[in-house]
BAFI-3210 file (N, C-alpha, C; in Angstrom, 3 decimals, decimal comma, padded with zeros to 6 digits):
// residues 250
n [1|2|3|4|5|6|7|8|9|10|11|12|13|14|15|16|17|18|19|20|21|22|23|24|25|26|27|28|29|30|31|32|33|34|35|36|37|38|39|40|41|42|43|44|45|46|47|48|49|50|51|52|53|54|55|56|57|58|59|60|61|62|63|64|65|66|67|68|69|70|71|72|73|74|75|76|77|78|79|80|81|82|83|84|85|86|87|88|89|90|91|92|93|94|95|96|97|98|99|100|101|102|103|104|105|106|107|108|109|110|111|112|113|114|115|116|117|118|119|120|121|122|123|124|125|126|127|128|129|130|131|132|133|134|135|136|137|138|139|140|141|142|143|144|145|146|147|148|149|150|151|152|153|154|155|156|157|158|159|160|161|162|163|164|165|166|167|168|169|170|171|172|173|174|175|176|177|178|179|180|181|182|183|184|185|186|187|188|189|190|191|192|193|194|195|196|197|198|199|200|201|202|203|204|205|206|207|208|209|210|211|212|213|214|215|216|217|218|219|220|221|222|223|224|225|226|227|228|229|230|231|232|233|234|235|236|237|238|239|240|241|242|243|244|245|246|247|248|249|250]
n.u [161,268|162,290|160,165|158,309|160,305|160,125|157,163|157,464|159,169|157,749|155,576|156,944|157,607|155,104|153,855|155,436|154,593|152,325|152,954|154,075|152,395|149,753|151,500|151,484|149,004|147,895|148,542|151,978|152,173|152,394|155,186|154,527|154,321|157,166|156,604|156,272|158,853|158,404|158,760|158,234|158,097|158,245|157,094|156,668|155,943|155,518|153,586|151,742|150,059|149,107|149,374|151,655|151,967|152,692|153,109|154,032|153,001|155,739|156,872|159,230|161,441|159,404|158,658|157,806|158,967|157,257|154,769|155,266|156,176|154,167|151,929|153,374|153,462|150,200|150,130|151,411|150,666|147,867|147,566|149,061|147,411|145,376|146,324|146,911|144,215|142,864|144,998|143,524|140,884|140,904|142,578|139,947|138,427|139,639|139,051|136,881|137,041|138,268|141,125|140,277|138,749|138,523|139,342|140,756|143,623|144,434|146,223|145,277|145,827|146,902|147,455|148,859|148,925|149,607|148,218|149,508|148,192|147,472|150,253|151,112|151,657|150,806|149,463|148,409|147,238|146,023|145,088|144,987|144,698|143,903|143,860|142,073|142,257|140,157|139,367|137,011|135,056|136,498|138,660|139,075|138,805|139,611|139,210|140,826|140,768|142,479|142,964|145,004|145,732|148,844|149,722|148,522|147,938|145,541|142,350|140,921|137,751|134,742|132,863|134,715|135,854|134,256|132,325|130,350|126,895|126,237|125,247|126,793|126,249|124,387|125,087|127,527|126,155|124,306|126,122|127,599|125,096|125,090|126,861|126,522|124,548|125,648|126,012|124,255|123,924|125,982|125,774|123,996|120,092|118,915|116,551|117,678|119,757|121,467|122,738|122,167|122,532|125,211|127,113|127,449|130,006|131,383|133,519|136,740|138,922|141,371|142,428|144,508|142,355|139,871|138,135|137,702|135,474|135,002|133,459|133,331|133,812|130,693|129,318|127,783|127,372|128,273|130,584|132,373|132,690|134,736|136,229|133,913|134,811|134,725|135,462|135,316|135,320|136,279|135,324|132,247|131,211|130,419|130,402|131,396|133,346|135,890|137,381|140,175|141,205|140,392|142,955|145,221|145,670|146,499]
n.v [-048,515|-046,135|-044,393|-044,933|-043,501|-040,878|-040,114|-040,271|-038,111|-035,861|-035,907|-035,209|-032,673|-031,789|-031,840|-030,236|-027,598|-027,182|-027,299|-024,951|-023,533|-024,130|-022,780|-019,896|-018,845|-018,638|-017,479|-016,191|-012,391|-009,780|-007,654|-004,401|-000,634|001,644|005,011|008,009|010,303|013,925|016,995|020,440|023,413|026,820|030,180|033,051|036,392|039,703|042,208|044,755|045,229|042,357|040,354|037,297|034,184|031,362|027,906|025,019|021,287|019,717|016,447|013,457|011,130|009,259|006,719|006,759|009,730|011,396|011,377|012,193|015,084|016,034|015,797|017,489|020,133|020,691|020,739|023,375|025,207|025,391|027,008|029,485|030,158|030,991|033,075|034,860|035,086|036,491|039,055|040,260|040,482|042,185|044,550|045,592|045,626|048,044|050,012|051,042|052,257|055,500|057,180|057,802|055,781|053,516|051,015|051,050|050,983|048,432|046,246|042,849|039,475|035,742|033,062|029,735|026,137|023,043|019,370|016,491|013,170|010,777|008,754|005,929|003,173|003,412|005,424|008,331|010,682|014,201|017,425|020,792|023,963|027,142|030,608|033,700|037,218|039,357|041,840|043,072|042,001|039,972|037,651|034,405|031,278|028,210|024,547|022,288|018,936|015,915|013,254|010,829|008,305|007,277|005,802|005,873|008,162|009,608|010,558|010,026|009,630|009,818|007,628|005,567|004,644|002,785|-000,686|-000,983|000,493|-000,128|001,321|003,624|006,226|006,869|005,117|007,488|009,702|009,410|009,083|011,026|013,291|011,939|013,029|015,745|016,466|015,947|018,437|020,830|023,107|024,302|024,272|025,029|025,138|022,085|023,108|025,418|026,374|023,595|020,697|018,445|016,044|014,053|015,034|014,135|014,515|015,055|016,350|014,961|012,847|009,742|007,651|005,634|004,207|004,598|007,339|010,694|013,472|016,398|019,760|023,054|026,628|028,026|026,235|024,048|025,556|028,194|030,759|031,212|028,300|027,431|025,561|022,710|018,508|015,384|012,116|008,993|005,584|002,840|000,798|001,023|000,643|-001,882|-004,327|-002,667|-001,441|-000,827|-003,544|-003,991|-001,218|-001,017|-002,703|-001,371|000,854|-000,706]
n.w [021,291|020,831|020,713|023,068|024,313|023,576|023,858|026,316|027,047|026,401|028,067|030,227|029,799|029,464|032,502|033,564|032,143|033,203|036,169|036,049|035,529|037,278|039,788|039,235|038,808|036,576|032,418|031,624|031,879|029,021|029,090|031,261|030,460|031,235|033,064|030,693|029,965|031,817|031,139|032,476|030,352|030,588|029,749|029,408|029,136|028,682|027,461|025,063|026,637|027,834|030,287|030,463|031,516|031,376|032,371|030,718|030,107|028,530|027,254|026,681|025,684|024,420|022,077|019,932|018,008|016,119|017,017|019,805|019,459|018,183|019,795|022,044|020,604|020,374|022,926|023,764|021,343|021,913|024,142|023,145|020,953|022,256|023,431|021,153|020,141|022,778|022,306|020,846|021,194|023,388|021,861|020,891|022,506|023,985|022,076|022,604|024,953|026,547|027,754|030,283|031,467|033,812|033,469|031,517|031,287|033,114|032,771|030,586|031,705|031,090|032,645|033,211|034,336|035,133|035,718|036,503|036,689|035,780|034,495|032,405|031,457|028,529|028,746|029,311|031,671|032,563|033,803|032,849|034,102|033,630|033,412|033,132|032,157|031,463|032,454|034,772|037,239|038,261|037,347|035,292|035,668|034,074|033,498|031,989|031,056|030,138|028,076|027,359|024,537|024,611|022,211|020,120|019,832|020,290|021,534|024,552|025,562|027,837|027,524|026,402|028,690|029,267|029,299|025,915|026,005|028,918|031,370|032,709|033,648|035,102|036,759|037,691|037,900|039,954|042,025|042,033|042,905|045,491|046,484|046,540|047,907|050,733|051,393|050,183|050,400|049,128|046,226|043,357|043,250|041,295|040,070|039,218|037,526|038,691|039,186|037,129|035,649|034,059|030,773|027,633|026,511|028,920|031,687|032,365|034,529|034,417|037,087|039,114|040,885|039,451|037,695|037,767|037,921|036,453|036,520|035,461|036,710|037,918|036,776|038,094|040,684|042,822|041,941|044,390|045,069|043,870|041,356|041,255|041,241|041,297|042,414|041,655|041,870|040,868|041,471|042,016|039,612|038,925|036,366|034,254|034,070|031,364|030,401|028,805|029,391|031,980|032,852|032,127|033,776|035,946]
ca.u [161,878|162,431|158,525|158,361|161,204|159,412|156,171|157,719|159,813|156,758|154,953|157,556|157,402|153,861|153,998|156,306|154,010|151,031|153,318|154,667|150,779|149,231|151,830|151,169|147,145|147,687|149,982|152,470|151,442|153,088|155,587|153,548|155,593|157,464|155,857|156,971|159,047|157,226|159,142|157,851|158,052|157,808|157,088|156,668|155,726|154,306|153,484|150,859|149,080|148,848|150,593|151,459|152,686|152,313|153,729|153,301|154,201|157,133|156,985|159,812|161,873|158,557|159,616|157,286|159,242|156,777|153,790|155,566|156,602|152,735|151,619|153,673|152,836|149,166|149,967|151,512|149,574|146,515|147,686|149,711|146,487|144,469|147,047|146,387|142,350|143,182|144,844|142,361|139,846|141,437|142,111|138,440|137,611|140,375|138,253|135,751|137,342|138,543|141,743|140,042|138,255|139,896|139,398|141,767|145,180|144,492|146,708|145,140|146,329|146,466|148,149|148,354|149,387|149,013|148,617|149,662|146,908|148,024|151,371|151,940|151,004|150,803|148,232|148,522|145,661|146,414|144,023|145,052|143,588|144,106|143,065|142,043|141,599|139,786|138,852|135,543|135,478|137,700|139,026|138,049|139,350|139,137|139,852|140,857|141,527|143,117|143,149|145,562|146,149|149,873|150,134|148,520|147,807|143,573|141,933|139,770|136,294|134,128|132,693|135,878|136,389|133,186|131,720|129,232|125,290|126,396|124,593|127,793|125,649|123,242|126,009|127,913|124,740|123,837|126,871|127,574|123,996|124,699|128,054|125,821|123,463|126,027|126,559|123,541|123,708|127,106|125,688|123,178|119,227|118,562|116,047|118,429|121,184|122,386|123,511|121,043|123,420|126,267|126,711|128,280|131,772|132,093|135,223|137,597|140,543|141,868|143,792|144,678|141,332|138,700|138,030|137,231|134,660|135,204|132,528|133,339|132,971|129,308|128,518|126,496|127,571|128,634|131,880|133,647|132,880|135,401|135,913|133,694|135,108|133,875|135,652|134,029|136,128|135,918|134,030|130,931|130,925|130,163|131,261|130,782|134,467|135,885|138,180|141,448|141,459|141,606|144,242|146,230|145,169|146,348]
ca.v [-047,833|-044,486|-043,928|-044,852|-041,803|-039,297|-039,829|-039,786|-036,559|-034,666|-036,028|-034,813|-031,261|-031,068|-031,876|-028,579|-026,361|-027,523|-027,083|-023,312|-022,283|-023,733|-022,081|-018,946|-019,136|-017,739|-017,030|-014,576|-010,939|-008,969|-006,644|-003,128|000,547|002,661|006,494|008,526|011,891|015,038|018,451|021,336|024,724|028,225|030,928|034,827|037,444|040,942|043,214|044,604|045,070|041,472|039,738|035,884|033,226|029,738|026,578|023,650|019,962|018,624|015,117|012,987|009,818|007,950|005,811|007,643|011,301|012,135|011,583|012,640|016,352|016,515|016,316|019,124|021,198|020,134|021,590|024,412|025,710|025,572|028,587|030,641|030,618|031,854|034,417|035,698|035,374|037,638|040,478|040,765|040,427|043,601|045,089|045,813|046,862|049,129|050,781|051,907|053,300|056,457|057,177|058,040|054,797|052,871|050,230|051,026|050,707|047,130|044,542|041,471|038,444|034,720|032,072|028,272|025,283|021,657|018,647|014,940|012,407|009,559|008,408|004,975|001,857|004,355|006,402|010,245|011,796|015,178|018,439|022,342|024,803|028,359|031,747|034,706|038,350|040,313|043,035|043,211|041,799|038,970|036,506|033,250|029,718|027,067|023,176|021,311|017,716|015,120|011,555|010,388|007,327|007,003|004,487|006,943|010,065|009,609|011,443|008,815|010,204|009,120|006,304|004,811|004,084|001,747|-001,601|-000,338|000,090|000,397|002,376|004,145|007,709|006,710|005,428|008,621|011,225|008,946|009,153|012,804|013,954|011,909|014,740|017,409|016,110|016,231|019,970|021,206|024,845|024,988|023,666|025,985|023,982|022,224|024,292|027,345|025,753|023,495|019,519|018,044|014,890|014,349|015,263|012,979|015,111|015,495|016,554|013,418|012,174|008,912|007,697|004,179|003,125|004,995|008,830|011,826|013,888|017,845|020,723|024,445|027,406|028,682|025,622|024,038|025,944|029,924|031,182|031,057|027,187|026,543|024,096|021,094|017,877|013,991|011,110|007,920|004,508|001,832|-000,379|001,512|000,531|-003,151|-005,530|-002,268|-000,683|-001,566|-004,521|-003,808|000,252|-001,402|-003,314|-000,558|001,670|-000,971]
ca.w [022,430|020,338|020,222|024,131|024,890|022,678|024,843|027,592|027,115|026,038|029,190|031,388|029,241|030,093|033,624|033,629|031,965|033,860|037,214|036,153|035,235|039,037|040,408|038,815|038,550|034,649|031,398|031,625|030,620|028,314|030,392|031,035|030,032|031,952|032,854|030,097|031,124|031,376|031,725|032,221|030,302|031,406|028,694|030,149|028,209|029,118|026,079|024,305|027,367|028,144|031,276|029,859|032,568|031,146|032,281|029,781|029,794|027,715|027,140|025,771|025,455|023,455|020,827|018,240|018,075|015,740|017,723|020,763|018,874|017,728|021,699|022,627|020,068|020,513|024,034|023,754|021,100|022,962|024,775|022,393|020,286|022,791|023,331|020,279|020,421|023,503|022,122|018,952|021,913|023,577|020,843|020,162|023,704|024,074|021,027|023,209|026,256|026,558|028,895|031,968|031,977|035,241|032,907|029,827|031,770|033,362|031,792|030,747|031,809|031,008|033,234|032,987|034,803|034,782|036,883|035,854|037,032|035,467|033,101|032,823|030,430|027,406|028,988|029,692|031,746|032,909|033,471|032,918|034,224|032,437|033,746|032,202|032,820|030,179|032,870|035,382|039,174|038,403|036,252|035,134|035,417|033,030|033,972|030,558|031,127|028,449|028,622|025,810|024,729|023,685|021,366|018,702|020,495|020,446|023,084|024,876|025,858|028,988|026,884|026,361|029,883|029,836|027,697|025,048|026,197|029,958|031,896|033,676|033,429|036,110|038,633|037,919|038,070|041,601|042,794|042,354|043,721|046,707|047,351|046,563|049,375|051,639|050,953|049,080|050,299|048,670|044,729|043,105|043,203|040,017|038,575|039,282|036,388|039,125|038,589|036,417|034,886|033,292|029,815|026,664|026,709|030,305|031,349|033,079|034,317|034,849|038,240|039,199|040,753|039,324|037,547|038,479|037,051|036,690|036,038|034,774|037,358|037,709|036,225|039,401|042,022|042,405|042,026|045,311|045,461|042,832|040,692|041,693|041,028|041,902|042,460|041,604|042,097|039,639|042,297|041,911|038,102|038,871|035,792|033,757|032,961|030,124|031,069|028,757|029,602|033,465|033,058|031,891|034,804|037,489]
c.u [161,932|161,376|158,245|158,757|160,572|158,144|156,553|158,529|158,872|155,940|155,576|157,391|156,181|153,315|154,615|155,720|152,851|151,598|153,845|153,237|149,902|150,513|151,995|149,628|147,196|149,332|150,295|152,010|152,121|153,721|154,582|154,575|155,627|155,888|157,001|157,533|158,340|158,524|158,414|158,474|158,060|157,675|156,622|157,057|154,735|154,454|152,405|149,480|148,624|150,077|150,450|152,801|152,213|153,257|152,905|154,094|155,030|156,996|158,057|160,527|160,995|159,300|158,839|157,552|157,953|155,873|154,210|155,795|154,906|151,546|152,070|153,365|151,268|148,890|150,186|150,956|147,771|146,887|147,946|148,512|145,735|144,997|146,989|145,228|142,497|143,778|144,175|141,253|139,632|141,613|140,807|138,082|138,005|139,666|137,292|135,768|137,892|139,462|141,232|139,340|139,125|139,868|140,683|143,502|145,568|145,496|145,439|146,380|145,709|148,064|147,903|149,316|149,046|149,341|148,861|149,183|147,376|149,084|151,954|151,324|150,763|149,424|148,699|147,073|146,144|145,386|145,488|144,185|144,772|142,965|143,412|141,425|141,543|139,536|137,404|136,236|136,479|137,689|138,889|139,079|138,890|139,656|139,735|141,300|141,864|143,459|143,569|145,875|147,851|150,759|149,919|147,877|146,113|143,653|141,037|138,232|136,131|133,640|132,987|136,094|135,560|132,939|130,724|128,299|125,310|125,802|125,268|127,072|125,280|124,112|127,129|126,883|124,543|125,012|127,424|126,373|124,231|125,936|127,207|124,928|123,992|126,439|125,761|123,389|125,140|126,925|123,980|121,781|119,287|117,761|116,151|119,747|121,832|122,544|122,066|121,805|124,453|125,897|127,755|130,025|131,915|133,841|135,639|138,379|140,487|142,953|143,293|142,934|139,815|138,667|137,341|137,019|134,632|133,968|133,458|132,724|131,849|128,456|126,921|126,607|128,051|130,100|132,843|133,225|134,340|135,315|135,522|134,701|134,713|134,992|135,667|134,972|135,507|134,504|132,658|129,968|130,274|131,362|131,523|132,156|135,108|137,495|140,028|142,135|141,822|142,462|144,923|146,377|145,857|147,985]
c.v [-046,321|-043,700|-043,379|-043,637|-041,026|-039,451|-039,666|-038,603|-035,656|-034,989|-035,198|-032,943|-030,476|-030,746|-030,425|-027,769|-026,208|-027,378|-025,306|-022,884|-022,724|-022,840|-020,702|-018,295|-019,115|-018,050|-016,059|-013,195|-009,913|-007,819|-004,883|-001,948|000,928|003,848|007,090|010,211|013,023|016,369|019,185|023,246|025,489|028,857|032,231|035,483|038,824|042,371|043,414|044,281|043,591|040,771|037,957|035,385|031,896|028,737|025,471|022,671|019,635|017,485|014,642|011,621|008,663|007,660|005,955|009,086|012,167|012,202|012,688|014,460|017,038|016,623|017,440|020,211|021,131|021,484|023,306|025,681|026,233|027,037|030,065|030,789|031,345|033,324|035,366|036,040|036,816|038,932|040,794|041,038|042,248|044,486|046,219|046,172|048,049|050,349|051,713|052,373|054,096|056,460|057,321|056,969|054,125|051,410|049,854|051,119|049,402|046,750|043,514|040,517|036,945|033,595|030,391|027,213|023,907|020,795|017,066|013,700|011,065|009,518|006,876|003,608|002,648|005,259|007,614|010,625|012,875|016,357|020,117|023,151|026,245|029,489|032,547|035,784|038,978|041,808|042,544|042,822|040,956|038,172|035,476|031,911|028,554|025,360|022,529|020,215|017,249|013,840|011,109|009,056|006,872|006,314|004,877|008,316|010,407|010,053|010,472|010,084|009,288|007,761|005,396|003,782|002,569|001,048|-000,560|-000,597|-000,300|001,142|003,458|005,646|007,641|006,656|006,824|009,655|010,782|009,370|011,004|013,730|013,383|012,805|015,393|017,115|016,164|017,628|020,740|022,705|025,257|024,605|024,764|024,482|023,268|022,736|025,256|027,026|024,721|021,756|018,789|016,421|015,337|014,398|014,039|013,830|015,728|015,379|015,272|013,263|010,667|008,819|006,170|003,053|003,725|006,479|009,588|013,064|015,742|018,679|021,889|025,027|028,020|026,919|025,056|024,247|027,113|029,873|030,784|029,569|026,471|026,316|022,564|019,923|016,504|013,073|010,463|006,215|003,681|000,902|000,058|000,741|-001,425|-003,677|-004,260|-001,178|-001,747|-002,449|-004,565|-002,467|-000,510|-001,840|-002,231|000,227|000,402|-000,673]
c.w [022,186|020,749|022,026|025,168|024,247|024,044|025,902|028,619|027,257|027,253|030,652|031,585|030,184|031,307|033,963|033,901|032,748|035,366|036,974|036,488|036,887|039,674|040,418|038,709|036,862|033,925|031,965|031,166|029,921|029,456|029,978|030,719|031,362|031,557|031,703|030,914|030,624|032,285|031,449|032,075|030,219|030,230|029,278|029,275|028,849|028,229|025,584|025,498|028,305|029,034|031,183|030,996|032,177|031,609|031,223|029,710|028,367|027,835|026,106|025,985|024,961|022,324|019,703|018,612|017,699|016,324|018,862|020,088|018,175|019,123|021,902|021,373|020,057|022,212|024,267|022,700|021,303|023,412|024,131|021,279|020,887|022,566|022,602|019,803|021,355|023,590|021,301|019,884|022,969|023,131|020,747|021,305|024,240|022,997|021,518|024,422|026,035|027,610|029,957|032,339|033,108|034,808|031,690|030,406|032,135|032,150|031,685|031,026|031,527|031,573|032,646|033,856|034,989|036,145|036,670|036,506|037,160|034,653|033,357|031,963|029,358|027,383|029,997|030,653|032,983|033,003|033,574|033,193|034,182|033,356|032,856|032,673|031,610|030,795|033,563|036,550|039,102|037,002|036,256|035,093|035,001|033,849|032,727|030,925|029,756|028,444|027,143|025,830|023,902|022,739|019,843|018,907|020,529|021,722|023,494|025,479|027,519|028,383|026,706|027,477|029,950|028,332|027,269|025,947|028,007|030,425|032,957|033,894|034,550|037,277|038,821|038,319|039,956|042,478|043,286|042,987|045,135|047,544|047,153|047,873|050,600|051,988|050,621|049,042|049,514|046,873|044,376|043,169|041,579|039,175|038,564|038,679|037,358|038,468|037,831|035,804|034,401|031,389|028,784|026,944|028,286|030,533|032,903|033,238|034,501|036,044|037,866|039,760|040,666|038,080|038,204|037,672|037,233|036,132|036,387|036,253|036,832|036,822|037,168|040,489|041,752|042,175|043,219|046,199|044,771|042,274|040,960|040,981|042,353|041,315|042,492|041,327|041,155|040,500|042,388|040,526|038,418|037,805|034,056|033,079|031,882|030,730|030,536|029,084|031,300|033,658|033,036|033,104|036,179|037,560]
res [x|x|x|x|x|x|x|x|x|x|x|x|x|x|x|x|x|x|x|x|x|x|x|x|x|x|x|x|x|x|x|x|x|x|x|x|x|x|x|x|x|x|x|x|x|x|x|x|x|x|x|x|x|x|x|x|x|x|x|x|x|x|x|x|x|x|x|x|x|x|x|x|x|x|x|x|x|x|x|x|x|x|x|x|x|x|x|x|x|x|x|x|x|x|x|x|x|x|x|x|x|x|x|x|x|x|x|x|x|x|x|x|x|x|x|x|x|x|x|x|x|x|x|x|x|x|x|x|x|x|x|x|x|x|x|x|x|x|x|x|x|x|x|x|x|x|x|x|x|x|x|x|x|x|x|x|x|x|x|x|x|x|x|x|x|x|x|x|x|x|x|x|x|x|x|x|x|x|x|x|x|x|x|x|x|x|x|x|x|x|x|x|x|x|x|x|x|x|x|x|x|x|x|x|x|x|x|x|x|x|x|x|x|x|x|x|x|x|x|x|x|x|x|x|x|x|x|x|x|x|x|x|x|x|x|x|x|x|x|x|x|x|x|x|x|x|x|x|x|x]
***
């Protein structure tokens, strides 16, 4: 009789688990993170010839300080180095003007500001973009993205996003010539520097259903287009992103 109730407990068990999982389609999935917080900031400085306006993210409440304290300095060093590239850079041109130049009074300047893309499953992806005035017709703007992964602070690449031996190049290059086609007087030709492919360190963000692919002014288009940028949805990729980076991303 003992033997009888054991099987027939564990029958009832299984009936259970086999009624939770159809009514679920699946196992449970590990719960996903919060966004981590992101302040931002400010630092203003104007000395030494140079006019400094930076905003920079703050990030905090992760549950590795030390990582989290090696990000922001990560960040905000970025700038305050330049800062000092930039007066050594001045410096040395101030050397060769003479007061009456209408050059040698300018300030330089260097700005910065950021934009937060993605934060959420222990993934960061954020771009800065950074100006700079050394002097001439105008000044220049940079677009730095950063796709972190916060679990140990690695920078993911474009590669990352996709399985190995993928051919994700081709549906990005296709997909971005077919915007330039809708536009083409506004993108320089290609055999006048203009889009030719993407390159291995292209610059990237991450959003929820796809990235979006940035180029450098003058890169393939003039100056007063901007900063291009392409937006390319996962669904393009076929079976071809990498399947635990999407999860995180949904």
């Amino acid at each position: 009789m003992r033997k009888i109730r054991s099987i027939t407990i564990l029958g009832v068990l299984m009936a259970l688990v086999m009624s939770c999982l159809g009514c679920s389609g699946s196992l449970p999935t590990a719960k996903q993170e919060s966004p981590i917080t992101i302040s931002t900031e400010e630092i203003k400085d104007n000395k030494d010839n140079l006019e400094l306006s930076l905003k920079v993210p703050v990030l905090s409440e992760m549950k590795d300080e030390k990582l989290q304290q090696s990000l922001n300095d990560r960040f905000r060093n970025l700038f305050l180095q330049r800062r000092d590239e930039m007066l050594a850079e001045r410096e040395e041109m101030d050397k060769d003007l003479d007061e009456e130049n209408p050059f040698a009074n300018i300030p330089s300047a260097l700005t910065s500001d950021y934009k937060v893309i993605y934060n959420n499953n222990s993934l960061l992806s954020l771009y800065f973009d950074k100006y700079e005035f050394l002097g001439g017709a105008h000044g220049m703007t940079y677009r730095m993205p950063f796709n972190i992964d916060l679990r140990d602070g690695s920078e993911l690449e474009l590669s990352d996003v996709f399985k190995p031996d993928s051919n994700y190049k081709d549906v990005i290059d296709k997909a971005i010539q077919a915007e330039i086609a809708k536009n083409p007087e506004g993108y320089f030709e290609p055999e006048m520097d203009g889009f030719k492919g993407i390159e291995d360190d292209q610059f990237f963000t991450l959003q929820l259903d796809g990235i979006t692919v940035y180029f450098q002014l003058y890169d393939i288009a003039p100056y007063a287009a901007g900063i291009p940028e392409f937006k390319i949805p996962f669904s393009e990729f076929g079976d071809m992103v990498n399947p635990e980076l999407q999860k995180r991303l949904e």
